[in-house]
N, C-alpha and C positions, 0 to 999 in steps of 0.2 A: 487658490493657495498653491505656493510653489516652492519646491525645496530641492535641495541637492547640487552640485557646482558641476558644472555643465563643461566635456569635452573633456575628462580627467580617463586616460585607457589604465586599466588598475590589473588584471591579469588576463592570459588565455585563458577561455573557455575549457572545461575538460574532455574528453572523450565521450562521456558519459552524457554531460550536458550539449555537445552537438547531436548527437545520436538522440535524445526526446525532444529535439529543438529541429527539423529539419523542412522539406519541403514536400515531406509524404510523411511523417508521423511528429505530432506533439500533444504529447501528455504529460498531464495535470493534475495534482493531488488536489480530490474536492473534501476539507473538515467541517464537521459543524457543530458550533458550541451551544446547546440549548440554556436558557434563561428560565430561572425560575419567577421571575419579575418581565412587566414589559420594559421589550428594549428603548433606552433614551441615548437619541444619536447627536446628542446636541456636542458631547465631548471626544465625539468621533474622529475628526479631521485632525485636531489637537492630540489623541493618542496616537495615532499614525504617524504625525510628523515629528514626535518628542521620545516616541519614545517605538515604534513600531522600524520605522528607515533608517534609525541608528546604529539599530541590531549587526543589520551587515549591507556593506555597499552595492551588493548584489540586486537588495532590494530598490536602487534607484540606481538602475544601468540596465543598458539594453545592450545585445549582442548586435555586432559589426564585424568583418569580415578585415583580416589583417591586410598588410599591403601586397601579399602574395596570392589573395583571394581564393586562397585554402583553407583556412582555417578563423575558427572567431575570434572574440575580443571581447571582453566584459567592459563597456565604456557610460561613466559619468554622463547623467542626463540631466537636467530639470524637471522636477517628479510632478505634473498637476495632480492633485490629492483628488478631485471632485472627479476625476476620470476614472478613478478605480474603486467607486461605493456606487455602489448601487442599490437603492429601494423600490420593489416593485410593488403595487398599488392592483389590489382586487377588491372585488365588493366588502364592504361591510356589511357587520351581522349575522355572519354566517357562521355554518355548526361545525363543529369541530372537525369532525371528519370531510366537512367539506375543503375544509383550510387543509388538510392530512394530504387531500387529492393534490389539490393546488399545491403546495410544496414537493411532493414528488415529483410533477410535471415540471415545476421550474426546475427542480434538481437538474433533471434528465435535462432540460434545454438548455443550461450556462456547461454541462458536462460536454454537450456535442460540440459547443463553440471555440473556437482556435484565438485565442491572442492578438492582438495588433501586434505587432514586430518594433512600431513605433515608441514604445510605451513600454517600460519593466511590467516583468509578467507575473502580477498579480494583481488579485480583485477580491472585494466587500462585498457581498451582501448582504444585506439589511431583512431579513423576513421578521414585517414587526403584527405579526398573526399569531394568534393560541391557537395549538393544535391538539392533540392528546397527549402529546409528549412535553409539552411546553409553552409558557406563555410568547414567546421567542428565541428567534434563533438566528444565531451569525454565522453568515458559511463563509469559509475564507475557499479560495479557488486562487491554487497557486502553482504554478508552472514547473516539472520535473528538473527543468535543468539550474533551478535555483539549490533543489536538495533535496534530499530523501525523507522521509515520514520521522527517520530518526534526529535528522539536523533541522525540520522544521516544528518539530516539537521542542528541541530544545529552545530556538527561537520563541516561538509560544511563554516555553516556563520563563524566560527572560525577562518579558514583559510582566511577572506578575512580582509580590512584593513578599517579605514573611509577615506572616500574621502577628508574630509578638512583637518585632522590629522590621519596622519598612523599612529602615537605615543598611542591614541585612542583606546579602544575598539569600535568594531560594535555596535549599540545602535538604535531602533526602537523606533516610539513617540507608549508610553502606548494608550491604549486599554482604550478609554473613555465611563463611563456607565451614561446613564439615573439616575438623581439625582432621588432617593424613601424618598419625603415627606410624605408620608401616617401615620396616628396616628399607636400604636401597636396593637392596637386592630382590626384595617383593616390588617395588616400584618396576625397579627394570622387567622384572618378570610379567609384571600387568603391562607396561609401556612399547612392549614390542611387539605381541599379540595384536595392539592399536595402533601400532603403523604398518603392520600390513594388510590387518584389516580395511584402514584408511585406503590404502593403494590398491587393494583390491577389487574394491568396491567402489571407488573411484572408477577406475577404470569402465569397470562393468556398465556405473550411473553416465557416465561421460559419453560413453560408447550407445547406451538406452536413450538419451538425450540426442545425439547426432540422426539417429534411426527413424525416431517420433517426429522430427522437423523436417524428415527429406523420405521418406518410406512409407514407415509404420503409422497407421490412421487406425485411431479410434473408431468404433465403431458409429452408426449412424444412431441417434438418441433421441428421446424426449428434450434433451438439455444441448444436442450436437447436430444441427441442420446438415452438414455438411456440404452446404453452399459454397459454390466457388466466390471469394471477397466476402467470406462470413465477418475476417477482422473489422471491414467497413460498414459493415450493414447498421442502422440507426440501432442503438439500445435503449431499452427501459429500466429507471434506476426507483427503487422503493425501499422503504427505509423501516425497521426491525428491531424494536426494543428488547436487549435483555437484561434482566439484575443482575449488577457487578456482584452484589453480596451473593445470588445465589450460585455465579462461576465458581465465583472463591470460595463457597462450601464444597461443590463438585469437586473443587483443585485438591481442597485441603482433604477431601476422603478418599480420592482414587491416587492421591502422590501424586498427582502430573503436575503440566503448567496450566496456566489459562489459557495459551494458543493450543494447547492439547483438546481443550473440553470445546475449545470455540469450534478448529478443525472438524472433531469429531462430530458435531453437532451438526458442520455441514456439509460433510460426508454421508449422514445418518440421511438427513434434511432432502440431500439431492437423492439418492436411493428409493426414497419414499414418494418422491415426487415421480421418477422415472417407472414405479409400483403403480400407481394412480393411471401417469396416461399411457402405460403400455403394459401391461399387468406378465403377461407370457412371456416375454424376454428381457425385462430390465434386469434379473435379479444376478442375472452372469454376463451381460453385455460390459464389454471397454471399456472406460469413461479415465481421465485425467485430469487432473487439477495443476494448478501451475501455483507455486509458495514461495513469495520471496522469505530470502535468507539473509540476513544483515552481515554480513561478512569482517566487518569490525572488531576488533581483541578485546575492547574496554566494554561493562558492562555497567549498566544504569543511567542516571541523567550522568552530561556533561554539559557544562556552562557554553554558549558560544564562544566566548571567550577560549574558554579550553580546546574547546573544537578547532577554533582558526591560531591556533599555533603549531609549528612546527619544529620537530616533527611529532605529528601525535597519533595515536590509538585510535583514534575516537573522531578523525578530520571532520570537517565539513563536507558537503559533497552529496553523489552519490555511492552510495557505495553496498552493494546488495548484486544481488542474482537469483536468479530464476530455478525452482527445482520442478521436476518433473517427479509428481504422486500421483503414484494409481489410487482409484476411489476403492477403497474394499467393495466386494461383489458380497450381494444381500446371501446368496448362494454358500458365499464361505464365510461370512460375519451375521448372524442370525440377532443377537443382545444388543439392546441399546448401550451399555456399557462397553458391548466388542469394539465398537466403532471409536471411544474414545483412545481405548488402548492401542488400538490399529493404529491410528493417527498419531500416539506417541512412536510408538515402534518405528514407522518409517521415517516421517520427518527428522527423530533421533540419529536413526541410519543416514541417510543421506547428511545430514549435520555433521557427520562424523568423516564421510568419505572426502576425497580430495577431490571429486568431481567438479564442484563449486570454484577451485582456484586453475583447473584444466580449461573448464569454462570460459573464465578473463583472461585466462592466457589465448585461448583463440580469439577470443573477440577483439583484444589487444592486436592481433599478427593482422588479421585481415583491415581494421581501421590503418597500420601501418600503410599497408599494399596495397588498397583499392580507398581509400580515402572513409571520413562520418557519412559522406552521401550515399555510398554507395554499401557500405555497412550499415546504412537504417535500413535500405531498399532490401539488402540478405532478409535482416531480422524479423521485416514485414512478410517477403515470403514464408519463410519460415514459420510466422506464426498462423500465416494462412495454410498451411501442409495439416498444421497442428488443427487447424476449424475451431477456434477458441476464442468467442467473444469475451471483451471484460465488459460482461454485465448481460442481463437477460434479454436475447436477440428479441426484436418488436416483431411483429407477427407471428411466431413459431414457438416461443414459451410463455406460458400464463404468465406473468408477476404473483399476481395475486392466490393464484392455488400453489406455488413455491416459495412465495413468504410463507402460508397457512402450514405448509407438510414444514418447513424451517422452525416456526413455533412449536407442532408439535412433535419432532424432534428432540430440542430441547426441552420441551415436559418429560419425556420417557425416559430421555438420562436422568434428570433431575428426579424422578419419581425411584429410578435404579438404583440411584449412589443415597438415598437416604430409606 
């Protein structure tokens, strides 16, 4: 089966999207949506082509290289449907946590895999196995330079219908804010304190961020090998059930958000793990986290549609950055509670400074001046200065006893906040 009009050049590629698309890094957002029923693929190729590549062009276009062989091309392809599903096939009859194993291991193995170039960059899979988590599960694996967790979720809710009218777009009750009675003159009085705090602080984070990518090294860790080419070393990827319903009673008792209690939990999570296998120095050793930051004005779903207009809030794209948090030291956060609060505290902080738009502005100067190739090549050193694998390095961290310190983690808050 084949879809899409072939040889249509529809826009340039963005900055963003050369730079996770290049000839030393590309990265991939791996989702997976578990079934409470088994999965039947019989209607599969048929949602894909009707209503999945309609979404946006991007999903049936591969990048090409303009006529000045600088820069890319988002270009019109012929989509084969059967190239991008895949169902892989293990024993039957087997126990549940045997299929648990087996779905980890493929995670990790379609994670390390890199794209044909030939081919728009995404894929299906099909895991039609019960696990403990699920009768089945569809992992979608789809390529950074198509859009960010925020434009392809929206994409996601696209595809689905309203409950009471399918006729209907999907629609979410807005986002209600605390009414601000305050005279103007209290406003300005709160409003200035917060831009200079912003630029302050900025500065400070901006300046801490240049330091940790070219200097300042984390300490050596249970969780930090400090390997020269740590960013490339194979990783192991394992997967971590928690109740939404019991976030959102944490959220709703401690006032935070849900990335607060999640944060905190794996702040808490890596500490304890670092407690376990080095018990005499974890509790005040270095350690970093790296948070993306959605950098966007508009807040809640936006329709694709809404997305791909200009000019908008909410664009398509990528659009997010990187912060640099320190993991609280057991030393100075002792509560399972501290750690959630911690976690609000900073991330709120940095949220606020202007560090995040200092950020894009250098990474914008230097893609100007030394080209996407050569600004993926910085940012890979850079994250090799940092020793920061995304995801738990193979030979040198447990999986398995950092899921376990991860779960009971979140017990001990959950046990705190009630």
């Amino acid at each position: 089966m084949e879809f899409g009009e072939e040889g249509l050049l529809l826009e340039p590629v963005s900055p963003g999207g050369q730079f996770f698309n290049s000839t030393v890094l590309s990265l991939a957002i791996i989702a997976v949506l578990e079934a409470q029923v088994p999965i039947n693929d019989s209607q599969t190729l048929s949602l894909l082509k009707n209503v999945f590549l309609p979404i946006n062009p991007r999903f049936s276009s591969i990048m090409v290289k303009d006529v000045d062989e600088k820069n890319k091309q988002w270009k019109r392809v012929q989509v084969k449907l059967e190239d991008h599903v895949h169902v892989p096939i293990f024993p039957s009859g087997m126990s549940l946590e045997s299929y648990d194993t087996y779905f980890d291991e493929y995670i990790t193995k379609i994670a390390s895999e890199t794209f044909p170039q030939s081919r728009p960059l995404w894929e299906i899979h099909l895991f039609k196995y019960p696990t403990s988590h699920a009768a089945g599960q569809l992992i979608f694996k789809i390529h950074h330079a198509l859009g960010d967790g925020y434009s392809l979720m929206g994409a996601l809710l696209s595809c689905l219908q309203n409950a009471h009218n399918p006729s209907l777009p999907l629609t979410f009750p807005p986002l209600m804010g605390a009414k601000n009675e305050t005279s103007s003159r209290s406003r300005v009085f709160e409003f200035v304190p917060k831009i200079l705090s912003a630029v302050i602080n900025g500065a400070w984070d901006f300046s801490w961020s240049i330091l940790k990518g070219t200097w300042v090294e984390d300490d050596r860790t249970p969780i930090r090998s400090g390997v020269d080419g740590v960013e490339f070393r194979p990783v192991s990827i394992s997967t971590l059930m928690l109740s939404i319903e019991e976030i959102k009673l944490i959220k709703n008792k401690l006032g935070v958000t849900i990335n607060d209690v999640i944060a905190g939990t794996i702040f808490l999570g890596t500490r304890m793990y670092m407690q376990r296998m080095n018990s005499e120095k974890s509790s005040s050793q270095n350690c970093t986290a790296l948070v993306l930051l959605n950098t966007r004005l508009a807040a809640g779903y936006k329709s694709v549609q809404e997305m791909l207009m200009e000019p908008s809030k909410s664009s398509w794209g990528n659009r997010f950055v990187f912060l640099h948090v320190p993991v609280p030291k057991s030393s100075e956060v002792s509560k399972p509670l501290d750690f959630v609060w911690e976690a609000q505290k900073i991330v709120k902080r940095h949220r606020s400074s202007s560090a995040w738009y200092l950020t894009i502005r250098l990474w914008d100067i230097l893609k100007k001046f030394r080209g996407a190739e050569s600004l993926t090549i910085t940012a890979m050193s850079y994250m090799g200065k940092l020793r920061i694998a995304m995801g738990a390095e193979k030979g040198f961290i447990d999986s398995n006893k950092l899921q376990a310190c991860m779960k009971d983690a979140f017990q001990l808050i959950s046990e705190a906040a009630n």
